[in-house]
PyMOL CGO cylinders between C-alpha atoms (Angstrom):
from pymol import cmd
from pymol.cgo import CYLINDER

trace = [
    CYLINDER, 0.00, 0.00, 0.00, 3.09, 2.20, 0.68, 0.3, 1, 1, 1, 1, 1, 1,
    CYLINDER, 3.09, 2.20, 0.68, 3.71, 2.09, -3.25, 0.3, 1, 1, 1, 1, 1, 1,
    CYLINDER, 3.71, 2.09, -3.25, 0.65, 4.10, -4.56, 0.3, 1, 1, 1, 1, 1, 1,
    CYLINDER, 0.65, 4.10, -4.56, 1.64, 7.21, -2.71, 0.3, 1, 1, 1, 1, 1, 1,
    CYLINDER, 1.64, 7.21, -2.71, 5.39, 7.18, -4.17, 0.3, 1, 1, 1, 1, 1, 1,
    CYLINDER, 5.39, 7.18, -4.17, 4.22, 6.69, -7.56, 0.3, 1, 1, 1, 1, 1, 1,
    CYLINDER, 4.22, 6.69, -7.56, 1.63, 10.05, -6.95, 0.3, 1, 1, 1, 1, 1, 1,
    CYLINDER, 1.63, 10.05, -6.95, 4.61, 11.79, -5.67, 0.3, 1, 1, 1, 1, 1, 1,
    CYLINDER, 4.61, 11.79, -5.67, 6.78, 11.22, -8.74, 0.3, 1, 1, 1, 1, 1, 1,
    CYLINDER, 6.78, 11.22, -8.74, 3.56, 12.11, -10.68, 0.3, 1, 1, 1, 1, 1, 1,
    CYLINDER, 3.56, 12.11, -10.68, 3.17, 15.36, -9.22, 0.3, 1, 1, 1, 1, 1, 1,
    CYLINDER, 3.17, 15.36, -9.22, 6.80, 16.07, -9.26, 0.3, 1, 1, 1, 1, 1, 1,
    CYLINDER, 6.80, 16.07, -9.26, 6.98, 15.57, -12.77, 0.3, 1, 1, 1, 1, 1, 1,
    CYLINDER, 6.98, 15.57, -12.77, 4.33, 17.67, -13.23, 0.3, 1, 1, 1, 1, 1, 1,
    CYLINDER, 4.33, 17.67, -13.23, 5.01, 20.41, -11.52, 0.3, 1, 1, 1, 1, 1, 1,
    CYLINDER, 5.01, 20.41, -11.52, 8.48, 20.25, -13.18, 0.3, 1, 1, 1, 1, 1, 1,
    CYLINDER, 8.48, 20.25, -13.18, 6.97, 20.74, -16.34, 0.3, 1, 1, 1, 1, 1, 1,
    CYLINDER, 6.97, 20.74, -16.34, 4.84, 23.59, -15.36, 0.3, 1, 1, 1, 1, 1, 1,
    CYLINDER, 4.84, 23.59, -15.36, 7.55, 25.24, -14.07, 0.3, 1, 1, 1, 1, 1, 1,
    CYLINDER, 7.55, 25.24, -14.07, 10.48, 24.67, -17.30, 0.3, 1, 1, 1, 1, 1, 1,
    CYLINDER, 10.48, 24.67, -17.30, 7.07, 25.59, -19.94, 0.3, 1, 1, 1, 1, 1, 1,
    CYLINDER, 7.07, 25.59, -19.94, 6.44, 29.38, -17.68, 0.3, 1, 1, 1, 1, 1, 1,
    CYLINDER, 6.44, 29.38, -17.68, 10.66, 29.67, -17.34, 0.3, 1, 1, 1, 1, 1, 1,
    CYLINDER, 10.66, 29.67, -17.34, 10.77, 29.23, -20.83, 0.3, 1, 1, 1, 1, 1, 1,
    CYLINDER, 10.77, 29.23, -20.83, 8.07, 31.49, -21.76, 0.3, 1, 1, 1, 1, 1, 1,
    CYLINDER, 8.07, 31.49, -21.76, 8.92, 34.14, -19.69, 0.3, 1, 1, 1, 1, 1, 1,
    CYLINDER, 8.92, 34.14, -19.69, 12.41, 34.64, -20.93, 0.3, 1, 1, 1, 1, 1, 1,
    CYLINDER, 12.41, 34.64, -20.93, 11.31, 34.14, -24.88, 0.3, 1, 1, 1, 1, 1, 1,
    CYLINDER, 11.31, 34.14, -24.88, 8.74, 36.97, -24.04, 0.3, 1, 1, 1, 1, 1, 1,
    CYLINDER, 8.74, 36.97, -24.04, 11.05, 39.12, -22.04, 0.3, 1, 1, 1, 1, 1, 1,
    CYLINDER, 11.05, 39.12, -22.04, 14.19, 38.72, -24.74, 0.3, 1, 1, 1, 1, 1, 1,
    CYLINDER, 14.19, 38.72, -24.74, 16.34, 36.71, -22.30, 0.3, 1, 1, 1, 1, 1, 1,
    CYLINDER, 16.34, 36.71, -22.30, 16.91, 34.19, -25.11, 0.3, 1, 1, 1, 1, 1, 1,
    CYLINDER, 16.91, 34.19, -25.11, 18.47, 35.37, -28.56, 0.3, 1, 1, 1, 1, 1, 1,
    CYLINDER, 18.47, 35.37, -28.56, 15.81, 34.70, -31.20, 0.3, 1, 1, 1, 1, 1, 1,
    CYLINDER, 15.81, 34.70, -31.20, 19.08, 32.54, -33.35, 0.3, 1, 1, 1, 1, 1, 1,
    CYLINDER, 19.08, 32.54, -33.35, 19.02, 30.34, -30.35, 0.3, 1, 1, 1, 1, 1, 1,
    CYLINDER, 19.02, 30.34, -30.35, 16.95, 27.19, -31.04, 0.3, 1, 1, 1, 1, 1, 1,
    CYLINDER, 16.95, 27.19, -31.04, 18.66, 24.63, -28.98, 0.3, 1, 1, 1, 1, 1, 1,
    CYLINDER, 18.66, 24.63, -28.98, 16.64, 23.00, -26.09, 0.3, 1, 1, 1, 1, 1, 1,
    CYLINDER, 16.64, 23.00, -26.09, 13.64, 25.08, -26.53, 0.3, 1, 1, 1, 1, 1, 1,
    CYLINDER, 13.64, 25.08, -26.53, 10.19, 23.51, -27.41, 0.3, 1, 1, 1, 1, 1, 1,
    CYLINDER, 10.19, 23.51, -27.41, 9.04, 24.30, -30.56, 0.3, 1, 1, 1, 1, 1, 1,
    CYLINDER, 9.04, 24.30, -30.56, 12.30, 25.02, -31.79, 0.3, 1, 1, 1, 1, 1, 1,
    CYLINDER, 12.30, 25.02, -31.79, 13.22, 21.87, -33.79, 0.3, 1, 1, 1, 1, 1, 1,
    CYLINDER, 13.22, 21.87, -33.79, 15.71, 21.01, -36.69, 0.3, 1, 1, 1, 1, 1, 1,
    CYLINDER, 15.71, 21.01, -36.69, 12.69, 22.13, -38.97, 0.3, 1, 1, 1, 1, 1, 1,
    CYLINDER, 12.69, 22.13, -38.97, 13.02, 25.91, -37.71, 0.3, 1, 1, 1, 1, 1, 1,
    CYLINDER, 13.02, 25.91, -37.71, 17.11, 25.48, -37.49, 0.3, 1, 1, 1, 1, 1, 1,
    CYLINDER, 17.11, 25.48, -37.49, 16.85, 24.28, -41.36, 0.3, 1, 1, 1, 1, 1, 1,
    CYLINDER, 16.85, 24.28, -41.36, 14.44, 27.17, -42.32, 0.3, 1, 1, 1, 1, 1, 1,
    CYLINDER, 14.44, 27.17, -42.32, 16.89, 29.98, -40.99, 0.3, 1, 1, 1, 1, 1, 1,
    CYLINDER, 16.89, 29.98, -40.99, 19.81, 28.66, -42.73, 0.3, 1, 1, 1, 1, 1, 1,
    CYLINDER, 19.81, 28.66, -42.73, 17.53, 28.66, -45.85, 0.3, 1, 1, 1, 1, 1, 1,
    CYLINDER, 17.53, 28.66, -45.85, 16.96, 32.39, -45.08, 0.3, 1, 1, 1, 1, 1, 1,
    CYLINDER, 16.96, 32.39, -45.08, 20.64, 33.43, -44.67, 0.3, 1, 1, 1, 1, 1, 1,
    CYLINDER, 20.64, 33.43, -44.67, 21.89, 31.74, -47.54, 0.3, 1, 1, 1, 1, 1, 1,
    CYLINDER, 21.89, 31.74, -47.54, 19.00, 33.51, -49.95, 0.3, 1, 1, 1, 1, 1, 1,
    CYLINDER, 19.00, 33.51, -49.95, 20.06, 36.45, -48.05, 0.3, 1, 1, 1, 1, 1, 1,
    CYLINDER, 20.06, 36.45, -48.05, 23.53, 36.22, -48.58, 0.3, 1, 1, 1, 1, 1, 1,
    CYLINDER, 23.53, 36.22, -48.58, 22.64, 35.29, -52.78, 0.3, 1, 1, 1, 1, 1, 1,
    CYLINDER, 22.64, 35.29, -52.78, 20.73, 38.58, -52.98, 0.3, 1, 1, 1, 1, 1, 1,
    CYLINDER, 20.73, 38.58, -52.98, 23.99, 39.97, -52.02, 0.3, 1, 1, 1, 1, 1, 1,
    CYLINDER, 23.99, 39.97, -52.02, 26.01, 38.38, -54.30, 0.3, 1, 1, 1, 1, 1, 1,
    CYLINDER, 26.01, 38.38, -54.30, 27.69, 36.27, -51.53, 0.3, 1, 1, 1, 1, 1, 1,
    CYLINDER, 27.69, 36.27, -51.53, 28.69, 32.77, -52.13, 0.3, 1, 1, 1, 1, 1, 1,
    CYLINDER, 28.69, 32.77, -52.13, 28.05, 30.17, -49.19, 0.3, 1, 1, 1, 1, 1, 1,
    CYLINDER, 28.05, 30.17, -49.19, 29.55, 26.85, -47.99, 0.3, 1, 1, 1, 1, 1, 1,
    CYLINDER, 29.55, 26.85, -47.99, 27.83, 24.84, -45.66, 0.3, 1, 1, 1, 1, 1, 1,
    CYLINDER, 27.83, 24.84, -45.66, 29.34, 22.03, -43.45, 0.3, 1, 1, 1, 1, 1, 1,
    CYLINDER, 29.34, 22.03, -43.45, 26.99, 19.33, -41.89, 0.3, 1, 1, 1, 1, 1, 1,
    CYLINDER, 26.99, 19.33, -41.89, 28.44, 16.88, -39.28, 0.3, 1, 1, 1, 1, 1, 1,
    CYLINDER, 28.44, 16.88, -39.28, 26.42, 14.20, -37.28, 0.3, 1, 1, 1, 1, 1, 1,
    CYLINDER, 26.42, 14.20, -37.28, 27.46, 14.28, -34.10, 0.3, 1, 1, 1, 1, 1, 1,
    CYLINDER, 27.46, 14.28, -34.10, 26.20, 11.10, -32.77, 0.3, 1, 1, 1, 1, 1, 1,
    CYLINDER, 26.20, 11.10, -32.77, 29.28, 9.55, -34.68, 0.3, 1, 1, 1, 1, 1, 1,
    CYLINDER, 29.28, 9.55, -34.68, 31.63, 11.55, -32.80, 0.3, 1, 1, 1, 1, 1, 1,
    CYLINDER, 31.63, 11.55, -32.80, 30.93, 9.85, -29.57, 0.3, 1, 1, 1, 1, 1, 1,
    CYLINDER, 30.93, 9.85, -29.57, 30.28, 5.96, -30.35, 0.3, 1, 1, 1, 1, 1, 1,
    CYLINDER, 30.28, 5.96, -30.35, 29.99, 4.99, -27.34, 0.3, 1, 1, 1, 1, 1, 1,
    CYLINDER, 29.99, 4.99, -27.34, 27.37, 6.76, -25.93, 0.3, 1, 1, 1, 1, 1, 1,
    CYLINDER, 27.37, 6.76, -25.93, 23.56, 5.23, -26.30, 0.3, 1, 1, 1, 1, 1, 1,
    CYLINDER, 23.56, 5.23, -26.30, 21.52, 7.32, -28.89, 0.3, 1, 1, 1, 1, 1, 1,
]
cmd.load_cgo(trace, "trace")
């Protein structure tokens, strides 16, 4: 019987974590804390958004006449070892 009010503990825990990191984050997007170029870690900020900037700067930089190079690496290589 001891085990059903752990499990509600790590419930609420977890959910008051969450409520807490989702208003952090908010609050510092809204409040400029957070560059807008940085879209590591934050939710809604995915590879898609990452991929859609770099599309911008490097039309950007054509309208210029600039030339640009672009260098991919996949990390999870660097460190096989590691569970992905």
């Amino acid at each position: 019987m001891m085990f059903h009010p752990i499990v509600l503990l790590n419930t609420l825990e977890k959910l008051i974590e969450k409520v807490i990191r989702e208003r952090l984050q908010y609050q510092s997007i809204t409040l400029n804390f957070v560059h807008p170029n940085q879209l590591g870690g934050l939710e809604q900020q995915s590879t898609t958004n990452t991929s859609i900037v770099l599309t911008y700067l490097i039309q950007s930089g054509w309208v210029k006449g600039l030339q640009t190079s672009t260098i991919v690496f996949d990390i999870s290589q660097f460190f096989p070892l590691l569970n992905h």
